[in-house]
SERO-4910 file (N, C-alpha, C, O; in steps of 0.05 Angstrom, whole numbers):
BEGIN
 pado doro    nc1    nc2    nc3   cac1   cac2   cac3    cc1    cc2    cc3    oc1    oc2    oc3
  Unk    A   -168    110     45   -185    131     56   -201    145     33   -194    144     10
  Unk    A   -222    159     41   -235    175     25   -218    204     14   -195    212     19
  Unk    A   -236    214      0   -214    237    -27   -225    263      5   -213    283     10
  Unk    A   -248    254     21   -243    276     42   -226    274     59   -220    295     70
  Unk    A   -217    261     64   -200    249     85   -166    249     71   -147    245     86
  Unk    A   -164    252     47   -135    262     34   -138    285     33   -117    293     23
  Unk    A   -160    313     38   -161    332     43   -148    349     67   -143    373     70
  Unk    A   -144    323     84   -126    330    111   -146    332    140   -169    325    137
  Unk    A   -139    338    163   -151    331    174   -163    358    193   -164    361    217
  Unk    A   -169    371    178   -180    404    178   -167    418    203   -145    409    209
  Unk    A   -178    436    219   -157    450    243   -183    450    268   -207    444    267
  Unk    A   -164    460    290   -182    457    315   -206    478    310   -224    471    325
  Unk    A   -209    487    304   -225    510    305   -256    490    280   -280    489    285
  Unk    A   -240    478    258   -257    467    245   -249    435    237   -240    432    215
  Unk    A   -251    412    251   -234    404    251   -259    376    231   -284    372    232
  Unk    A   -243    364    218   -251    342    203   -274    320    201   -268    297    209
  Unk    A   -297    323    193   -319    305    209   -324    281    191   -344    282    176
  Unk    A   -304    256    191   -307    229    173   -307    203    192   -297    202    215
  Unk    A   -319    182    177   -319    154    185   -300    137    176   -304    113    177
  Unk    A   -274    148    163   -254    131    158   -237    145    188   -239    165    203
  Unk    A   -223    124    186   -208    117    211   -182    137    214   -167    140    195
  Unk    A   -176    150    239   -154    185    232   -130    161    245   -129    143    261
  Unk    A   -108    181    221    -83    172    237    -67    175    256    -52    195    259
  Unk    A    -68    154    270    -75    155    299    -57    124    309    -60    103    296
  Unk    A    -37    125    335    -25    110    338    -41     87    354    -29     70    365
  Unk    A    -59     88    354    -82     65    381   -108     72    357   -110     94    345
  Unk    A   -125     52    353   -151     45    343   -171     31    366   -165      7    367
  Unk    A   -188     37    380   -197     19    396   -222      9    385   -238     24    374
  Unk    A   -227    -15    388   -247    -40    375   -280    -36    383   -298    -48    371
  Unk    A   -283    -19    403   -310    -12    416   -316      0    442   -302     13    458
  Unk    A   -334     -6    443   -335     -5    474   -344    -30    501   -364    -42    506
  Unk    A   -324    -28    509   -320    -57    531   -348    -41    549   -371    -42    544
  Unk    A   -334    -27    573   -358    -33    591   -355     -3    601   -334      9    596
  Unk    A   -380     11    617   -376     42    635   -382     34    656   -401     18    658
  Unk    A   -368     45    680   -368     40    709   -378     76    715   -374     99    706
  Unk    A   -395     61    739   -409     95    755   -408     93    783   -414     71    791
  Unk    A   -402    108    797   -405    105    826   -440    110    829   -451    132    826
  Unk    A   -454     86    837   -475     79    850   -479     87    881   -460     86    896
  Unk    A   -505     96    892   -515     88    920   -511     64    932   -489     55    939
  Unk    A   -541     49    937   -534     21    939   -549      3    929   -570     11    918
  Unk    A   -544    -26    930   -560    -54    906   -582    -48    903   -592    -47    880
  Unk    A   -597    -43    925   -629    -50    920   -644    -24    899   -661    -30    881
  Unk    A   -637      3    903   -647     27    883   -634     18    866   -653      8    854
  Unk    A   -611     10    850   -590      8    834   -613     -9    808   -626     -2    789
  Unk    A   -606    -42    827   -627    -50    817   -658    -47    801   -665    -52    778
  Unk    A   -673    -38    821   -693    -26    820   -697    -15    793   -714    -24    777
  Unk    A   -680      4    788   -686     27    759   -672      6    738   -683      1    717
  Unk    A   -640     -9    749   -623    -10    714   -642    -44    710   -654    -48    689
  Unk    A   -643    -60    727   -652    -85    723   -689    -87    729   -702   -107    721
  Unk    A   -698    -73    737   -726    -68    743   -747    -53    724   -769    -59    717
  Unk    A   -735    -35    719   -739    -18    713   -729    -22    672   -746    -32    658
  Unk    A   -706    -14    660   -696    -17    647   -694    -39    632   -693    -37    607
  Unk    A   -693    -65    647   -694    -79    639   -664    -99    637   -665   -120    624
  Unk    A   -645    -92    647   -619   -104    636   -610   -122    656   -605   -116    679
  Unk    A   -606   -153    640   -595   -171    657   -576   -168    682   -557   -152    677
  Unk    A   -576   -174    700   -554   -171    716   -540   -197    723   -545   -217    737
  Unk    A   -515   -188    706   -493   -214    696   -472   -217    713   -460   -238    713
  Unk    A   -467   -204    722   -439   -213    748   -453   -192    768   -468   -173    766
  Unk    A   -437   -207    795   -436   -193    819   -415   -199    838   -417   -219    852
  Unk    A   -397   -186    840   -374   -187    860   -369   -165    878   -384   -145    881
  Unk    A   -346   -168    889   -337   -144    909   -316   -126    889   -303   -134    869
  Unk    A   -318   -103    900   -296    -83    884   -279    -94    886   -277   -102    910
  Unk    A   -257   -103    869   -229   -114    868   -214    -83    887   -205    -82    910
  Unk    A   -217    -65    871   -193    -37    891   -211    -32    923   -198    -23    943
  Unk    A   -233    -37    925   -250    -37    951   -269    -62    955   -288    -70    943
  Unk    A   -258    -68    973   -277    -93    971   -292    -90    994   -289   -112   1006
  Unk    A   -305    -76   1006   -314    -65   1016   -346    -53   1001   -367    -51   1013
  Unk    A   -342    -48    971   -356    -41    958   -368    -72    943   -357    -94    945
  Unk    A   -394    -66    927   -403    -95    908   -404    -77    885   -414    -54    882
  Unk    A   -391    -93    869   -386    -82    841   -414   -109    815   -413   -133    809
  Unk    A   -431    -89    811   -457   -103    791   -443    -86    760   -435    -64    751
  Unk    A   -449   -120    753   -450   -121    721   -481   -120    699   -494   -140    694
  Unk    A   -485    -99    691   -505    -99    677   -503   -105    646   -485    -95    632
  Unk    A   -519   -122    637   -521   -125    609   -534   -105    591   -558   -112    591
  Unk    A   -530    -83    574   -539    -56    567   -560    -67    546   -578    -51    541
  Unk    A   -560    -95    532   -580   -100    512   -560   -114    498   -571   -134    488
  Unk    A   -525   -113    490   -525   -118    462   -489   -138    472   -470   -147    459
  Unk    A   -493   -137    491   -469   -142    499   -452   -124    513   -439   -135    531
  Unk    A   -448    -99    509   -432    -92    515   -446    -84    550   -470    -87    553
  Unk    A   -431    -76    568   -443    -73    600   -432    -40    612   -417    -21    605
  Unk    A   -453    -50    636   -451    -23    643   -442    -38    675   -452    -60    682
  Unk    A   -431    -29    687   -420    -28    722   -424    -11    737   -422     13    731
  Unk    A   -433    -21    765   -445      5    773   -432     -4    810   -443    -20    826
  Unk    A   -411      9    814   -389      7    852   -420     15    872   -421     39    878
  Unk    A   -437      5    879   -459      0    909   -450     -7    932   -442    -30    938
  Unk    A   -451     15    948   -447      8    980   -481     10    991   -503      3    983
  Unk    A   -467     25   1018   -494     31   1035   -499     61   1030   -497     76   1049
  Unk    A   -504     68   1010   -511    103   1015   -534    105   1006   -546     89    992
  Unk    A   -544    137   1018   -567    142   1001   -570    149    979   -551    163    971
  Unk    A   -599    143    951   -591    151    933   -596    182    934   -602    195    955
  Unk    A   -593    192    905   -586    219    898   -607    230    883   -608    225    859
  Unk    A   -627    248    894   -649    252    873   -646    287    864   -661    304    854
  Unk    A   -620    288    873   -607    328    867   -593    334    835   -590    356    825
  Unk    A   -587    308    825   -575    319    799   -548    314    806   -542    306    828
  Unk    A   -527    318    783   -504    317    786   -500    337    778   -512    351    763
  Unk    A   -467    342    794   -451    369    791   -442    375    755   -430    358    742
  Unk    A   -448    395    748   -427    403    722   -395    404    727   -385    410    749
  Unk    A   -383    399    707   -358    396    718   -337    379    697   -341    357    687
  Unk    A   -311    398    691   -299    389    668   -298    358    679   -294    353    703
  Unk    A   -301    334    655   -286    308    662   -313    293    676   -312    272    688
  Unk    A   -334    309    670   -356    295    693   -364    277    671   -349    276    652
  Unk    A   -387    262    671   -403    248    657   -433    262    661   -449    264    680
  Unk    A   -432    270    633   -464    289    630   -480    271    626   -496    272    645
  Unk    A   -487    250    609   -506    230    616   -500    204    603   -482    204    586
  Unk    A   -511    184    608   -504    152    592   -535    153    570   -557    156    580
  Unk    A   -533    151    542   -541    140    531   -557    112    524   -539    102    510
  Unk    A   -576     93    524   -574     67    513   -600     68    499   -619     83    505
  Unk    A   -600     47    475   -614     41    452   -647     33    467   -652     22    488
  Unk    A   -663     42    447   -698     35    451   -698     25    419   -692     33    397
  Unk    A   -713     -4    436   -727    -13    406   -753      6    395   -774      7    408
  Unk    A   -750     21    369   -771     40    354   -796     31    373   -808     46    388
  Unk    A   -802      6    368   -832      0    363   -836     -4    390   -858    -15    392
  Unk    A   -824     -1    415   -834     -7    447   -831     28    447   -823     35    470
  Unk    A   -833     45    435   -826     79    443   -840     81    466   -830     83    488
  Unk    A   -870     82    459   -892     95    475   -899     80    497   -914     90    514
  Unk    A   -887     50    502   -896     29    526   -878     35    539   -883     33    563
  Unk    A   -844     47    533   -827     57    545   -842     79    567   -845     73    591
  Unk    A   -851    106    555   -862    124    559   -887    119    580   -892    133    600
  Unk    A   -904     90    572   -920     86    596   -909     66    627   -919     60    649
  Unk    A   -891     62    615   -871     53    643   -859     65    667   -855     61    691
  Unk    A   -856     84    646   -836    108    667   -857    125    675   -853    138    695
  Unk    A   -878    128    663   -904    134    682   -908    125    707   -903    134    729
  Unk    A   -921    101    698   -928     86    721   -901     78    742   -907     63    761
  Unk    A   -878     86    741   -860     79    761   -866    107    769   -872    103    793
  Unk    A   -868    138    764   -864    156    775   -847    178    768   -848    201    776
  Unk    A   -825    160    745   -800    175    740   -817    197    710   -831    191    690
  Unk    A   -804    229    725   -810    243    701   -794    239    683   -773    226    687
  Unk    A   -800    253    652   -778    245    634   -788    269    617   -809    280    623
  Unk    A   -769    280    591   -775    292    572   -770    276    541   -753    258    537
  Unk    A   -786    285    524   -786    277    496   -783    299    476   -797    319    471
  Unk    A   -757    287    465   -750    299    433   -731    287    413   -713    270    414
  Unk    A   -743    304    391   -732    298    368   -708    313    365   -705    337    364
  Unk    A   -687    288    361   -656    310    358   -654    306    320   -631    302    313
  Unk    A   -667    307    305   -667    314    286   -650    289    269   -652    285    245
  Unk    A   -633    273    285   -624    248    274   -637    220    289   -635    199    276
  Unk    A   -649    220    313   -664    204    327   -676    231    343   -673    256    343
  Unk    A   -702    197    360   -712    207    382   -696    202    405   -679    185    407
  Unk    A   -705    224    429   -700    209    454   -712    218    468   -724    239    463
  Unk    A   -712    198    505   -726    207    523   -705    210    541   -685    195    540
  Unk    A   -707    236    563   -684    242    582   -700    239    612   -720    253    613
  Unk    A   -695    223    634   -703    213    654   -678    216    678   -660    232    671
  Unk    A   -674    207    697   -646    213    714   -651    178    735   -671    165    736
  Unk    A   -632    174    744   -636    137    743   -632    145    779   -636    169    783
  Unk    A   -627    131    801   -633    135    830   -609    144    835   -604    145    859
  Unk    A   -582    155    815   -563    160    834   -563    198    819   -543    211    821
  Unk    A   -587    209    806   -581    238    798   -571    236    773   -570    256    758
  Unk    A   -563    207    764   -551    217    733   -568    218    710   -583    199    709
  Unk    A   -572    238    687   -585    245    669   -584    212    650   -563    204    641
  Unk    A   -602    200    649   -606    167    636   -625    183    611   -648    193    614
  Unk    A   -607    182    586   -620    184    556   -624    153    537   -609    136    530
  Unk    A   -652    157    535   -665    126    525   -666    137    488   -671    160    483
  Unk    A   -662    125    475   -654    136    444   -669    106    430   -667     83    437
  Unk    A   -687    120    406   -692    104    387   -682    113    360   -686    137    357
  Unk    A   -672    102    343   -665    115    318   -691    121    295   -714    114    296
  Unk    A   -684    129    283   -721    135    259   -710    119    234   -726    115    216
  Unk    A   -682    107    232   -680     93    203   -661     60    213   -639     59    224
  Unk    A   -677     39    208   -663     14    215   -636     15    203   -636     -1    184
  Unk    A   -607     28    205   -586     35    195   -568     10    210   -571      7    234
  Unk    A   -553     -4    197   -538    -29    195   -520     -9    219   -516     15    218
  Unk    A   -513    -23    235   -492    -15    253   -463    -16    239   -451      4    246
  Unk    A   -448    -32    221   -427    -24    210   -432      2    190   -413     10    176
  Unk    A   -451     12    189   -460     34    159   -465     61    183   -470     83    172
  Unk    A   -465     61    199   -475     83    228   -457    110    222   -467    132    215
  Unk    A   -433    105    226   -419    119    225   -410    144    193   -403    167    191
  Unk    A   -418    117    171   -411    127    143   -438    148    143   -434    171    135
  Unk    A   -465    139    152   -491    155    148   -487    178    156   -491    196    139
  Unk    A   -477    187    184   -480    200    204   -458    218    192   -466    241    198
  Unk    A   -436    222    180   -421    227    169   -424    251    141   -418    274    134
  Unk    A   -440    222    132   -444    242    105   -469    259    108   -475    275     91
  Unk    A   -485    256    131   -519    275    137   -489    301    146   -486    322    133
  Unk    A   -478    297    162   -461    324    164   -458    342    149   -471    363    148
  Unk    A   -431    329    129   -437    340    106   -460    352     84   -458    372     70
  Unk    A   -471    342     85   -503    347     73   -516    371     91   -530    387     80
  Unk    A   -511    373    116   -521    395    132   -512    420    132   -526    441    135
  Unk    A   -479    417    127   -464    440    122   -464    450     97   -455    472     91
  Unk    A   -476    434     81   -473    441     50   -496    457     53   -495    477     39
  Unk    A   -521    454     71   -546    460     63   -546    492     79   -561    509     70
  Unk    A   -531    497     98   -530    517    119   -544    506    143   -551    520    162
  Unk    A   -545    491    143   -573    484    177   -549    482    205   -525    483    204
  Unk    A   -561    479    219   -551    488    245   -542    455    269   -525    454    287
  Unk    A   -561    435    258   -552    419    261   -569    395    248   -588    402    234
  Unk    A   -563    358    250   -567    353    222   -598    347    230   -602    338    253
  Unk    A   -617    351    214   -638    344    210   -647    318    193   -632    314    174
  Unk    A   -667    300    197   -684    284    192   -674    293    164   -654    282    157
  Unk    A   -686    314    143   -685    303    114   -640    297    110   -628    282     94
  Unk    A   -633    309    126   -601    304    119   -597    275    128   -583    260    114
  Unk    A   -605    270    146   -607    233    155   -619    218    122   -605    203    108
  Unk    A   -647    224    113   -658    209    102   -638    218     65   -635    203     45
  Unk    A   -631    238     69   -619    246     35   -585    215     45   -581    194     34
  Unk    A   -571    226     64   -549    206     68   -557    181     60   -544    167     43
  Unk    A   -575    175     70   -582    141     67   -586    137     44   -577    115     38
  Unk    A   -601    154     20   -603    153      1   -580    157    -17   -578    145    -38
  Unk    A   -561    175     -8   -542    176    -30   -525    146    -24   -518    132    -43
  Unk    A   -517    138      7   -506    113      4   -516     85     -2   -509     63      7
  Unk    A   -535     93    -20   -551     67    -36   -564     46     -6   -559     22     -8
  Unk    A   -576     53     13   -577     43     33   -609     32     28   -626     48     19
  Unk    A   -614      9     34   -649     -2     27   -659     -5     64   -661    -27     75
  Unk    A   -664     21     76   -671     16    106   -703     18    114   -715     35    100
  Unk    A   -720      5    133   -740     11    139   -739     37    161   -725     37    181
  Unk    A   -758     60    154   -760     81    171   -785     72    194   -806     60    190
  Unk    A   -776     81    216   -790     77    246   -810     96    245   -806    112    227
  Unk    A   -831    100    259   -859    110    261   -860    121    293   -873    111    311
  Unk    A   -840    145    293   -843    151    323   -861    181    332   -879    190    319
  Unk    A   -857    186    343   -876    207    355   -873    238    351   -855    245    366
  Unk    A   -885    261    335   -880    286    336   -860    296    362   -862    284    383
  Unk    A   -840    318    359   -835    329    392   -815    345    383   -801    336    365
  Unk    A   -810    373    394   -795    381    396   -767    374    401   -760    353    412
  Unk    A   -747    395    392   -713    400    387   -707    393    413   -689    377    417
  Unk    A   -721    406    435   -708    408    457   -694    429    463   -693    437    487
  Unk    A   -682    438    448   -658    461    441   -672    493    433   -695    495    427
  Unk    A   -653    513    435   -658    541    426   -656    543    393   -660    563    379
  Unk    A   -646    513    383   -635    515    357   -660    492    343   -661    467    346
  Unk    A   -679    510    327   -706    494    314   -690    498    283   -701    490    262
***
């Protein structure tokens, strides 16, 4: 482990922010797949495979309801998304807040499709917002069942095994600096201190989004 991480593993109130691995009796390897309760196939479709773009790789009945059709979506990279479709209507109210809920699903935008993204979801209708969270971009849109769907491009081609070490040390670098949360130059100083040779993405001015500039 790192000489931060023999520092201990700080307290709840402030609690430890590293990319080496906490000791911990279970390590899990990634992420397999996220299941959502859906409306039904045809809107489902429509937005994640129509819309979105993602293969649709299995189709069966709910194993616990079979009653229900349980769709396998391909997210881009392998890993899937599942989505339980009956006959209901979809949901264009939002979803409830609520401890244990799911505030929104995340998935990756290639940098360089940003703005064809942006004219898609035009021309389908769906509104959306754009910003800069200061470590990427993103766009926030809501998919046919009310759930908040965040489309994310990153601003630095960062090796997916190196994600975690970057993201890590911009922390650090943020807290050292006083800022509020991590900003673009704490992304781009990280990459640099971890000797990292990355091409930076060419994305679009936009606001925090947030009360916190």
């Amino acid at each position: 482990m790192s000489d931060a991480a023999d520092e201990g593993a700080g307290t709840a109130d402030d609690p430890e922010v590293t990319a080496d691995l906490p000791d911990a009796p279970i390590h899990t390897t990634g992420t397999d797949h996220i299941t959502i309760w859906g409306s039904n196939e045809a809107d489902t479709l429509a937005f994640y495979r129509d819309l979105l773009g993602m293969p649709l790789v299995l189709r069966q009945p709910n194993l616990d309801d079979p009653s229900q059709t349980h769709l396998f979506f391909d997210t881009g990279d392998g890993r899937i998304l599942t989505v339980f479709v009956g006959d209901r209507p979809s949901n264009q109210g939002g979803q409830r807040s609520a401890v244990g809920a799911v505030h929104h699903l995340c998935f990756s935008l290639d940098p360089g499709r940003y703005e064809t993204v942006m004219d898609a979801l035009d021309e389908a209708g769906k509104r959306y917002n754009v910003f800069d969270r200061g470590a990427f971009h993103s766009l926030y849109t809501t998919d046919n069942n009310g759930l908040v769907i965040e489309l994310s491009a990153d601003k630095y081609d960062i090796p997916d095994d190196r994600r975690g070490e970057v993201l890590a040390t911009a922390q650090r670098l943020r807290v050292a600096d006083g800022a509020d949360y991590a900003k673009d130059e704490h992304l781009a100083a990280a990459i640099e201190e971890l000797g990292l040779e990355v091409t930076e993405y060419d994305l679009p001015e936009a606001a925090t989004g947030t009360g916190v500039e």
